[in-house]
matplotlib code that plots the C-alpha trace (Angstrom):
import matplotlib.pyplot as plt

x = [152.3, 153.4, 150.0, 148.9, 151.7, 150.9, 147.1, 147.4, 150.5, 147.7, 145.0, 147.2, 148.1, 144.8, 143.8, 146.7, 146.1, 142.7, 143.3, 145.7, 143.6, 141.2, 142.4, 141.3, 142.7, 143.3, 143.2, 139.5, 140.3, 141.9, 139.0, 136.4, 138.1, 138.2, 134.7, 133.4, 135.6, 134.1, 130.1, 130.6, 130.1, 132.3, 132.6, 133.8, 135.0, 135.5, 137.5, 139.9, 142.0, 144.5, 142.1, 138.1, 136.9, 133.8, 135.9, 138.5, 135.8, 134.1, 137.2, 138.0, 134.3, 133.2, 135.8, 138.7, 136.0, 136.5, 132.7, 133.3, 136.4, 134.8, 131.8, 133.7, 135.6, 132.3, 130.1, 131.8, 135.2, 136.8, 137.7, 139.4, 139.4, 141.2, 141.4, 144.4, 145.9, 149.5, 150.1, 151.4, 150.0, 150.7, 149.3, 148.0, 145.5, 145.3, 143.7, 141.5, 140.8, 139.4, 137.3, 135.5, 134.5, 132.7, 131.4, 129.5, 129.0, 130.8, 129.9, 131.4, 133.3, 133.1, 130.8, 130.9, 128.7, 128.0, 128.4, 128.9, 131.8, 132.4, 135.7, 135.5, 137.6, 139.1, 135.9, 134.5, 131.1, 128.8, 125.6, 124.9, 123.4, 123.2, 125.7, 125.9, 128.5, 128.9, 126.0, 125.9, 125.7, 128.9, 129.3, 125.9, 124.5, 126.5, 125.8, 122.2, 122.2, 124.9, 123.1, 120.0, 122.4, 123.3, 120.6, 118.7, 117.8]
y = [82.6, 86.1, 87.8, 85.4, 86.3, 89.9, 89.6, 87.9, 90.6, 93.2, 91.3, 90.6, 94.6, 95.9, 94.0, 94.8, 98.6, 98.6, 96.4, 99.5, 102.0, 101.1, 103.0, 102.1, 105.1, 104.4, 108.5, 109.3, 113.0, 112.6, 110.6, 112.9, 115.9, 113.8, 112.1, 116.5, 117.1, 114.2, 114.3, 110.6, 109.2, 107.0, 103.5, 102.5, 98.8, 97.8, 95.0, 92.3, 91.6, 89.5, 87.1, 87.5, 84.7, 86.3, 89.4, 87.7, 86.0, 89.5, 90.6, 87.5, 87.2, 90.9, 93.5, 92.3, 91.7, 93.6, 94.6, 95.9, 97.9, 99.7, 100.5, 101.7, 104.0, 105.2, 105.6, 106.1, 107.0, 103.6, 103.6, 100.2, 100.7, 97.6, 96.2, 92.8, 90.8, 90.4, 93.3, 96.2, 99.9, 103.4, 104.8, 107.7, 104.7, 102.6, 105.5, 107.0, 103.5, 102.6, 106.0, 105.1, 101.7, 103.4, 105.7, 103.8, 101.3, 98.3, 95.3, 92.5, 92.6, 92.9, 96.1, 98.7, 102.0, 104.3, 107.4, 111.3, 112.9, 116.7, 118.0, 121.4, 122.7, 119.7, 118.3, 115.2, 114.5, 112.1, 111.6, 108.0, 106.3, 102.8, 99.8, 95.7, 93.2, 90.4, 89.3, 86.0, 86.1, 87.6, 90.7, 91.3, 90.3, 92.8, 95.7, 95.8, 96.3, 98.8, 100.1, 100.4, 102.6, 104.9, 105.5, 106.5, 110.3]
z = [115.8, 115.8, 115.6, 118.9, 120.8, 120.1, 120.9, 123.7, 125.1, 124.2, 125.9, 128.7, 128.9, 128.7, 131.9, 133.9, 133.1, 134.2, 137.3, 137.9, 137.7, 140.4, 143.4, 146.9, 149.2, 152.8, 153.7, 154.4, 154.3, 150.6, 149.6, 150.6, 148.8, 145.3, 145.9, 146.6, 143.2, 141.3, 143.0, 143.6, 147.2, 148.9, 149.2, 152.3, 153.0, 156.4, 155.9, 158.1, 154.9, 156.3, 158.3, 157.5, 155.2, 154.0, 153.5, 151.4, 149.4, 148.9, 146.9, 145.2, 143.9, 143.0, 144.0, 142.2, 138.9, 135.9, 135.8, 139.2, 138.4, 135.4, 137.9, 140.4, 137.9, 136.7, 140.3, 143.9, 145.3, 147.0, 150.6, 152.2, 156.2, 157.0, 160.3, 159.8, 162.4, 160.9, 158.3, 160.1, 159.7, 160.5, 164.1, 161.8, 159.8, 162.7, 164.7, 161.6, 161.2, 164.6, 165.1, 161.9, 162.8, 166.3, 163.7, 161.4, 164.4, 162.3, 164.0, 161.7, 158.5, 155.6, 155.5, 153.3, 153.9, 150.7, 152.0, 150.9, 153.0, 154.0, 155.1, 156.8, 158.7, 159.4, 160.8, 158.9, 158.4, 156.3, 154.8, 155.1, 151.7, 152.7, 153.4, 152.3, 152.6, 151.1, 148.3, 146.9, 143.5, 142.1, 141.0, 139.1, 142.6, 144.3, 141.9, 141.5, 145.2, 145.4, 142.6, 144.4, 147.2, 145.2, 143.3, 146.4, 145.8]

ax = plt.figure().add_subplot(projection="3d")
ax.plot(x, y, z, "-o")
ax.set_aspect("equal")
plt.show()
């Protein structure tokens, strides 16, 4: 009885730290400078968390996956650029936010643009790679064509 309690508090450990380390960052700036660090581009997922279906089903069914977490980890530099109804945000994200979406000329959610980002001189610029939203499928699905993204070169 022992031994199972311990396995499963191990099991149950392991998962919560790598759900932990996946980390979305909501400052495009930041996110550029670690993704020039790293040489990984940026995923960038336009997203109405509180409210968009397909959006909510997005996470549920590939972003919040463990083969998705350990591929992320591994490949791009996440980005959420969330647009809700009922959660509040800064002005500051709100505003980054909102010149983005013109940006990349987001026209529905969720879409998320692969992208490589420059910083200079406090002028931000990127090199599009390609974009998707939601793939049936699950996350097998969903890789192979953000696979097919990134691996454009």
């Amino acid at each position: 009885m022992k031994k199972t309690l311990l396995l499963f508090i191990l099991f149950f450990g392991l998962v919560t730290a790598q759900s932990q380390e996946l980390k979305w960052h909501t400052d495009v700036k930041e996110a550029i400078s670690l993704g020039s660090k790293e040489h990984k581009p940026l995923l960038l997922f336009f997203t109405g968390s509180d409210w968009c279906g397909w959006c909510i089903r997005l996470q549920k069914e590939v972003l919040l996956t463990p083969e998705f977490a350990k591929w992320a980890t591994e490949n791009v530099i996440l980005v959420e650029l969330d647009y809700p109804r009922r959660t509040l945000q800064t002005a500051e994200i709100k505003k980054q936010n909102g010149e983005l979406q013109q940006a990349f000329g987001i026209q529905g959610f969720p879409t998320i643009h692969f992208a490589n980002g420059t910083d200079k001189e406090g002028k931000v610029n990127f090199e599009g790679l390609g974009n998707t939203g939601y793939v049936a499928g699950g996350p097998v699905a969903w890789l192979e064509v953000a696979n097919k993204i990134i691996n454009r070169k």
